[in-house]
PADO-969987 format. One record per residue: residue number from 1; residue in one letter; x, y, z of N, C-alpha, C in turn. Coordinates in steps of 0.05 Angstrom, whole numbers. Each point is the difference from the previous one (the first is absolute). Layout:
! PADO-969987
  nr rest    n.x    n.y    n.z   ca.x   ca.y   ca.z    c.x    c.y    c.z
 NUM    a      X      Y      Z      X      Y      Z      X      Y      Z
...
//
This chain:
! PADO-969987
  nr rest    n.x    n.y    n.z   ca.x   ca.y   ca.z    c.x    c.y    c.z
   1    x   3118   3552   2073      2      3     29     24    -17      9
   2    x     13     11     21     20    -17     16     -7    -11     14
   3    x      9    -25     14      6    -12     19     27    -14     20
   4    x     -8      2     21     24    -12     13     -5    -24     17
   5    x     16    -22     -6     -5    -27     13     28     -7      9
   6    x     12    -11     19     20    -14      8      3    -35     -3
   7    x     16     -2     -2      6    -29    -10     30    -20     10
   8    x     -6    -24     14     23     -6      8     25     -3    -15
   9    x     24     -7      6     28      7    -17     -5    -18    -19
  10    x     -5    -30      7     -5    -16    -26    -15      2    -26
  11    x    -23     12      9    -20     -1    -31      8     31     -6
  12    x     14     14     19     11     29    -15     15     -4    -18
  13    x     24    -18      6     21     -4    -22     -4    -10    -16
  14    x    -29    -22      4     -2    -18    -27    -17     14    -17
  15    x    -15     28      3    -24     19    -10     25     19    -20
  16    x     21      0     26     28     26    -12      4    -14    -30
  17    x     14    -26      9      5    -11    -24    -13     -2    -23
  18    x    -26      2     -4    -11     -6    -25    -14    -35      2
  19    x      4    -13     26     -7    -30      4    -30      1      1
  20    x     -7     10     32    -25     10      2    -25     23    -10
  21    x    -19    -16    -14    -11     28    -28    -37      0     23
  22    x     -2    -18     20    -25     -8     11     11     13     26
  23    x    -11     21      3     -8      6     45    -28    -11     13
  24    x      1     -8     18    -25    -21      8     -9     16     27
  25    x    -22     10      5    -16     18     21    -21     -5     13
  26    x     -5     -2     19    -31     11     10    -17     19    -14
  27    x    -24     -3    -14    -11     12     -9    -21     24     20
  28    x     21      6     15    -12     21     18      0     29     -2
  29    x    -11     14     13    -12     38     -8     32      3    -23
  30    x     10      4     14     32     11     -5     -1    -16    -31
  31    x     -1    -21      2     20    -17    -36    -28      8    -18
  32    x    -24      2     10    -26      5    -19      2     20     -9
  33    x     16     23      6      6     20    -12     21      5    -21
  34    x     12    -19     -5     14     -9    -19     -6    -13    -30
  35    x     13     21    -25    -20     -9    -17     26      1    -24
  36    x    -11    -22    -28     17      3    -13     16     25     -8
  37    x     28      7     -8      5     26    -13     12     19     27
  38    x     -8    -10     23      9     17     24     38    -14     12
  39    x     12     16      6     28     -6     16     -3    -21     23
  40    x     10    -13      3      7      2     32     33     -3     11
  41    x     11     12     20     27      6     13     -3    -22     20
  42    x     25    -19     -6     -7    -20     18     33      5     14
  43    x     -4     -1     22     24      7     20      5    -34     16
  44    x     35    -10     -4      8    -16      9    -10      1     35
  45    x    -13    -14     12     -8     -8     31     24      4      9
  46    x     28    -13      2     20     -8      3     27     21      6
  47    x     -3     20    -26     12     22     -8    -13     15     -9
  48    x    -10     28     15    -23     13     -1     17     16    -33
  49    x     29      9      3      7      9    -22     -7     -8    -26
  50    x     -7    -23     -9     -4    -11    -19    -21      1     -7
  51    x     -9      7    -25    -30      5     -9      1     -1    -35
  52    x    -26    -14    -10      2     13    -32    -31      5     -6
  53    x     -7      0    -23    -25      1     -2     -9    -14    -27
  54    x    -21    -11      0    -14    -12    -22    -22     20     -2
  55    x    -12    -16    -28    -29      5    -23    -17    -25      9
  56    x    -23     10      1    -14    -21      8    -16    -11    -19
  57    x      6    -24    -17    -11     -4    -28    -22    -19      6
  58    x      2     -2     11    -38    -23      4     -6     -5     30
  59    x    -16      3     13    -15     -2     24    -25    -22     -4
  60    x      7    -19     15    -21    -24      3     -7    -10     25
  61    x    -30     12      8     -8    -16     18     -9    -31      5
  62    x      5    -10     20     -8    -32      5    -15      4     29
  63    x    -18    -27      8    -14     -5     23     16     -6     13
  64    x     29    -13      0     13    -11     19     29      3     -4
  65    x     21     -7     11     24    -10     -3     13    -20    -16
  66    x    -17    -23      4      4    -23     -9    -13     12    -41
  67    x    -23      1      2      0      9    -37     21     13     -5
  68    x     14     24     20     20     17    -17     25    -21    -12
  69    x     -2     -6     24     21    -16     -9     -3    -29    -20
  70    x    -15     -8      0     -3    -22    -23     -2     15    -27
  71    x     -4     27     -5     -1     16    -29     31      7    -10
  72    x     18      5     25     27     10    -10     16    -27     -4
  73    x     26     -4    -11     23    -16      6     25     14     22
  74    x      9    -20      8     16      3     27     27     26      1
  75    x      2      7    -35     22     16      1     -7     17      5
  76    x    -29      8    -13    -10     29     -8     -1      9     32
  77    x     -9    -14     18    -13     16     22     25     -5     26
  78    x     30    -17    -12     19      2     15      5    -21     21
  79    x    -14    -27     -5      4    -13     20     24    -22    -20
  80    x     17    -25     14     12    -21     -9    -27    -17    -21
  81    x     23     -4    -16    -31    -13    -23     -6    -31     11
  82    x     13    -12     20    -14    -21     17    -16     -2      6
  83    x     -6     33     12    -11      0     19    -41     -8      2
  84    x     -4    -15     17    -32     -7     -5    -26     24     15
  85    x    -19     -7    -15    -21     24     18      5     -7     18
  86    x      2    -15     23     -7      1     23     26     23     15
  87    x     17     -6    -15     20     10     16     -3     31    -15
  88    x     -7      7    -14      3     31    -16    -30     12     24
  89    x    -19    -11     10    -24     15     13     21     -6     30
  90    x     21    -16      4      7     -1     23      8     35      7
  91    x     15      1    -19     23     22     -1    -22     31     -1
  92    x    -28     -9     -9    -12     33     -1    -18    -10     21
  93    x     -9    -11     13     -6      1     26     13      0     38
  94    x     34      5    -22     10     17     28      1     28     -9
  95    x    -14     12    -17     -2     19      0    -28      8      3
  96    x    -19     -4    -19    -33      7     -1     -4    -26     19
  97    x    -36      7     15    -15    -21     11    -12    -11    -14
  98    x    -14    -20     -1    -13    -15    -14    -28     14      4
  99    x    -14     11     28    -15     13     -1     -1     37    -13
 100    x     23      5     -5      2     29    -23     -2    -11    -25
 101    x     14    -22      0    -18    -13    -34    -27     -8      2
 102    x    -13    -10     17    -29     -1     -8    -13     30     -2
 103    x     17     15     13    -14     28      6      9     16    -27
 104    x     13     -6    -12     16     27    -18     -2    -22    -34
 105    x      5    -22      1     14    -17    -27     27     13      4
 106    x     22    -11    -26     25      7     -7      0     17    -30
 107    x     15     15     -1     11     13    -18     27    -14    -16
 108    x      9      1    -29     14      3     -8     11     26    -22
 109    x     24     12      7      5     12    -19     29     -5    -18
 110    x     -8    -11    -34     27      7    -14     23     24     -8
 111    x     10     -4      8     20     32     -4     22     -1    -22
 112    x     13     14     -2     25     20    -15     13     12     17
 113    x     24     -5     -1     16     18     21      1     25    -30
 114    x      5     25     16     -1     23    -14     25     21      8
 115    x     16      6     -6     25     16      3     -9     29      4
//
């Protein structure tokens, strides 16, 4: 199955590149339908022209944000390798609520970019 997710220009280019191999989600209706072995077309936010697609080689759910992120290292999932939890749940809580994480958990998925 396909999917389509959009993604801002930064973790696009670092996903383009081969940097970022971790996408980090809301484990909500939409990403639960997502399962190893399936596509997803992830279209630059920024530059709608820009798009590629990955394989989705492992899908792991967690209760929270904070586990996802203590399981990966800082490259995989695209942040500065400085960088500390507090500031990595800063950055996905201007996106998700803290109350859609109690409501949903987080998703992770490893990918392949696929030609």
């Amino acid at each position: 199955m396909e999917h389509k997710m959009r993604l801002y220009d930064k973790p696009f280019q670092l996903m383009l590149a081969g940097t970022k191999t971790v996408e980090i989600r809301l484990n909500d209706e939409k990403r639960q339908a997502v399962q190893n072995g399936d596509t997803i077309q992830f279209t630059n936010l920024e530059n709608a022209d820009q798009s590629f697609k990955v394989e989705v080689l492992e899908r792991v759910q967690f209760d929270s944000f904070q586990e996802l992120l203590k399981y990966y290292d800082n490259e995989e999932i695209g942040v500065p390798e400085d960088y500390q939890l507090s500031q990595k749940l800063a950055e996905i809580y201007q996106i998700y609520s803290q109350a859609e994480e109690l409501e949903y958990g987080a998703v992770s998925f490893r990918v392949k970019r696929i030609e």
